[in-house]
N, C-alpha and C positions, 0 to 999 in steps of 0.2 A: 526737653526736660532733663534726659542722664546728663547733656552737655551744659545745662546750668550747675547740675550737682558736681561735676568733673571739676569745673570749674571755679564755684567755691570753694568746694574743699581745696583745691592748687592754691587759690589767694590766700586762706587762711595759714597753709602751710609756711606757705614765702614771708609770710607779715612774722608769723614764730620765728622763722628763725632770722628774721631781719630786728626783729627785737633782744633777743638773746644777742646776736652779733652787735649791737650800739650798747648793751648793757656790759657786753662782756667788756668791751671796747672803757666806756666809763668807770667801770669799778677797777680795770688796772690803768686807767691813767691818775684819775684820783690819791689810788694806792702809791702811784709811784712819785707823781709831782709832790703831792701835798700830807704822802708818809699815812695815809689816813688809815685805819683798822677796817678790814674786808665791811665789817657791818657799817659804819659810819660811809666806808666808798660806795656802797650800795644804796645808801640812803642819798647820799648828794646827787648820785648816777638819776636815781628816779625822781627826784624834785627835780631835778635839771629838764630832765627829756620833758616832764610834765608840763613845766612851767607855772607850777603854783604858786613861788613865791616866799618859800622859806627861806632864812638867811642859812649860810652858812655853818657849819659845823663849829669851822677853826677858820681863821681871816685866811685868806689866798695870796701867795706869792703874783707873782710876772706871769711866771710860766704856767700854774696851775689857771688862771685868769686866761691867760690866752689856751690854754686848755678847753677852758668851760666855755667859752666862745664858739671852740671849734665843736665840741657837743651838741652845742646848742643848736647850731646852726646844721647838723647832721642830722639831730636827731628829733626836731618836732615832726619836721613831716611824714617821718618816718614812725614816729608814735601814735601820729593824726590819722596817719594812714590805717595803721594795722590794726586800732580801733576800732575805725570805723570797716573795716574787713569782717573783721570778728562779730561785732556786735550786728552788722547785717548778716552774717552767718549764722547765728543763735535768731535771731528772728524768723530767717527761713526756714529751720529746722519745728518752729512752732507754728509754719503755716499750713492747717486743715490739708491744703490740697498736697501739700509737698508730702505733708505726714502720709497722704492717704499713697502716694507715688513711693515712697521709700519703700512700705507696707509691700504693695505691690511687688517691688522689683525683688525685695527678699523672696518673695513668693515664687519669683518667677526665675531666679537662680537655685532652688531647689528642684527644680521641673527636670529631669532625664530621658530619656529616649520618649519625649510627648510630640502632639499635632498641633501645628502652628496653624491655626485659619486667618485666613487673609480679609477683611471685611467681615461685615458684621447685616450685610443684606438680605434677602428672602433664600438665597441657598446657603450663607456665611451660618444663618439659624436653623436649617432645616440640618447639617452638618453636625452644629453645636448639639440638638438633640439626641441623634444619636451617640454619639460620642459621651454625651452623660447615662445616656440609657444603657453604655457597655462600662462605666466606670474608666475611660480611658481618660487619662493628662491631658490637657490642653490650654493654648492661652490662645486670644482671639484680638489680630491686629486691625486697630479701625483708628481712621482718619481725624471723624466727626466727633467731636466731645457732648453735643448733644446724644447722638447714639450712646455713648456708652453711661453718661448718665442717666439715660432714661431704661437701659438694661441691665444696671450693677446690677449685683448679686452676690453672695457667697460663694454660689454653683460656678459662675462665672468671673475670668478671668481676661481682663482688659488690658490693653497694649497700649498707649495716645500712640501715634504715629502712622506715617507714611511709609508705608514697606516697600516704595521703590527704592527706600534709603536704605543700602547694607548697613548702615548702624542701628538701624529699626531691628533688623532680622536678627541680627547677632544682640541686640541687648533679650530680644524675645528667645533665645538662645537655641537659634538654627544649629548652630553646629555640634549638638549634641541632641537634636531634635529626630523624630522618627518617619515623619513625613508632613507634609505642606502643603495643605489646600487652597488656593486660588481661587475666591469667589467673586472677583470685580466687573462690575460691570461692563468696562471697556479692556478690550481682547490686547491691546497695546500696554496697558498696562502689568495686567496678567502677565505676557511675554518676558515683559522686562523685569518683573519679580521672578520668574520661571528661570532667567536664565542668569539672575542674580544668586538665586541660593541652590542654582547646581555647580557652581564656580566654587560657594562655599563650602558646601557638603555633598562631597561626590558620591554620599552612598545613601542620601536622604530619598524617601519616597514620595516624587512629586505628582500630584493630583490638581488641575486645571479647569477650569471653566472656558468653553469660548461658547460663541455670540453668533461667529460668523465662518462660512466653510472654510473658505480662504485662510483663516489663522488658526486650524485644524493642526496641519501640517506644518507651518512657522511654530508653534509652541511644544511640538512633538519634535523638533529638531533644536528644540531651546535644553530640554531636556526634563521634558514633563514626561513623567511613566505613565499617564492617563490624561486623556483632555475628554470632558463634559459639555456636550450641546446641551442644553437642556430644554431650549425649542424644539427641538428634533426627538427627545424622549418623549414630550409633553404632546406629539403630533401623531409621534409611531403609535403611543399609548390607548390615547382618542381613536383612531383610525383600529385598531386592535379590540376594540370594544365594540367596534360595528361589524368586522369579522369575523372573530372568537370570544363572544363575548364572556361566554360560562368560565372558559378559561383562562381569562384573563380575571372575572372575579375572585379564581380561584388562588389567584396568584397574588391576586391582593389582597389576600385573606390570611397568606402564610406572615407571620408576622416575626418580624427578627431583631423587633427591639420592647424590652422591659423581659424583665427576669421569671415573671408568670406568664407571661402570654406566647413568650417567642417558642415559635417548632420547625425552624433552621437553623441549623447552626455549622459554622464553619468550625475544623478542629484538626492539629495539625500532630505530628506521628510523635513529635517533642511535649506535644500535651498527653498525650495515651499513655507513653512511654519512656522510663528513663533510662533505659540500655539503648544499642544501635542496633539491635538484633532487627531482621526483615521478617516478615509476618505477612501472610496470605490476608485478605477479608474472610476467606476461612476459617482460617486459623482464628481470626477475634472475636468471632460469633457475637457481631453485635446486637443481630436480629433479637439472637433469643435473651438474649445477658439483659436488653432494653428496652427493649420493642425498636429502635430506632432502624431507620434503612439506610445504605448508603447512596448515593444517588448521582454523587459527582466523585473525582478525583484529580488531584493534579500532581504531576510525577515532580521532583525535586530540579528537571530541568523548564518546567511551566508548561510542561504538555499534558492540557484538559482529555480528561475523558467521561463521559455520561452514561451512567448506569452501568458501573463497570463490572465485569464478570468477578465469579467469586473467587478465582486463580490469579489476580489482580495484586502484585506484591506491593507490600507498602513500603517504602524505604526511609530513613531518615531525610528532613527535608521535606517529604510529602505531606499533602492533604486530603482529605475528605470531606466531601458535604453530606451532611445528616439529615434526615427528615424526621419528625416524627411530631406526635402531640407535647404540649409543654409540660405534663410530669414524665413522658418518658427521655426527654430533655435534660430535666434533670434527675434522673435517674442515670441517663450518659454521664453527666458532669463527675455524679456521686460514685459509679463505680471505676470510672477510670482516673478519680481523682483531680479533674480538670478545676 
């Protein structure tokens, strides 16, 4: 589709100025064989190219006659042409679908550091969910035009195309995009978007799907920051339920998406804080300021810790996992400003 619009718009360009050039061409040869006043050479320039059939201003020499010959003979196809350029251009622009495509693409050159989802399948929408539920950017590339007909919306934001094509990625605007989800169902493909938009954007955050153990490690070497089994979650999970079961429902109980219910939350030292000053977990007494607990950490070089002690500095660059009920939740947000 951009490559139809690239495209017209170039012929309509060429037809302008191949018409300004036969005209510019006409009104000084006129001007200059046949003496004519700029308005009068203008007027013969455009009957001529037209071929409608008017006579003459003023009778023609030799030379102005074999002039208008040579016009003529330069300049119909070249009228015929740019016409019909034009006026198929003005028609596309009034086609429903195209309108709704321009729509779109404005939309989607506004979009800044957003997540690009790759399909539109049973985890392309399990993705797109949360990602509305945190208010976060995103556009969602899918193949099928049935799919994304049957899921417009306002909320959502459609891509037509094939994202093994780097002109897909880059009109979806990878390269100023913040990370990239891969939800396709064949791992070969995956791969090859994987290691399509780490060539483009070296410092994108790429998130994967695979299928198969074997292409674990081929898409982790493509240069995906995370690859997802999701047979292998959905197996551990089940098998977890027959083990531990209490804790497992309890785990499925903490909920971390919609704005009333969630009582996890991740929150990083640049959200708390707008100095670089270092601060104990002591020192920010979240407990009592919130109720909330801390319960994870991750130091600014990506080294997790769980349940970390209260002499635990926090440095810019780091994070915290939060625990708590969902108004002391938001009671974190509201006093630390998040």
């Amino acid at each position: 589709m951009i490559k139809f619009f690239n495209q017209g718009r170039q012929k309509v360009y060429i037809a302008i100025i191949l018409l300004i050039i036969v005209i510019s061409i006409g009104v000084i040869g006129f001007r200059y064989f046949s003496n004519y006043s700029w308005i009068n050479a203008l007027y013969m320039t455009v009957i001529t190219m037209s071929t409608v059939g008017f006579s003459e201003v003023q009778p023609l020499d030799d030379n102005a006659k074999l002039f208008t010959i040579f016009l003529i003979a330069t300049s119909v196809s070249i009228f015929a042409y740019s016409v019909s350029v034009i006026t198929e251009y003005i028609i596309s622009k009034n086609d429903p679908k195209k309108a709704q495509y321009r729509k779109t693409q404005k939309m989607i050159d506004k979009l800044d550091n957003h997540i690009i989802i790759v399909g539109y399948g049973r985890n392309g929408k399990q993705s797109a969910v949360k990602l509305l539920a945190y208010d976060k950017p995103f556009i969602i590339i899918e193949k099928d035009m049935d799919v994304i007909e049957k899921h417009q919306s306002d909320q959502l934001l459609f891509l037509n195309g094939n994202a093994t094509e780097d002109g897909v990625l880059i009109q979806a605007g990878i390269k100023n995009a913040a990370c990239l989800i891969c939800t396709l169902p064949e791992d070969a493909d995956n791969l090859f978007i994987v290691l399509s938009a780490r060539q483009i954007n070296k410092d994108l955050k790429i998130i994967s799907r695979a299928s198969q153990d074997a292409s674990y490690k081929k898409i982790r070497l493509a240069g995906a920051d995370n690859v997802i089994m999701p047979d292998r979650i959905g197996g551990d999970h089940m098998a977890s339920l027959v083990v531990v079961p209490d804790l497992i429902e309890f785990l499925d109980n903490l909920s971390i998406v919609g704005k009333k219910s969630i009582n996890i939350e991740e929150v990083s030292f640049e959200d708390m804080f707008d100095d670089k000053k270092e601060r104990t977990i002591l020192n920010i007494d979240m407990r009592s300021r919130t109720g909330c607990t801390i319960i994870g950490y991750k130091s600014p070089e990506g080294e997790y810790i769980v349940n970390p002690e209260t002499n635990t500095v926090l440095r810019p660059g780091s994070k915290v996992v939060v625990l708590g009920r969902p108004e002391q939740i938001n009671l974190l947000n509201k006093e630390f400003n998040i």
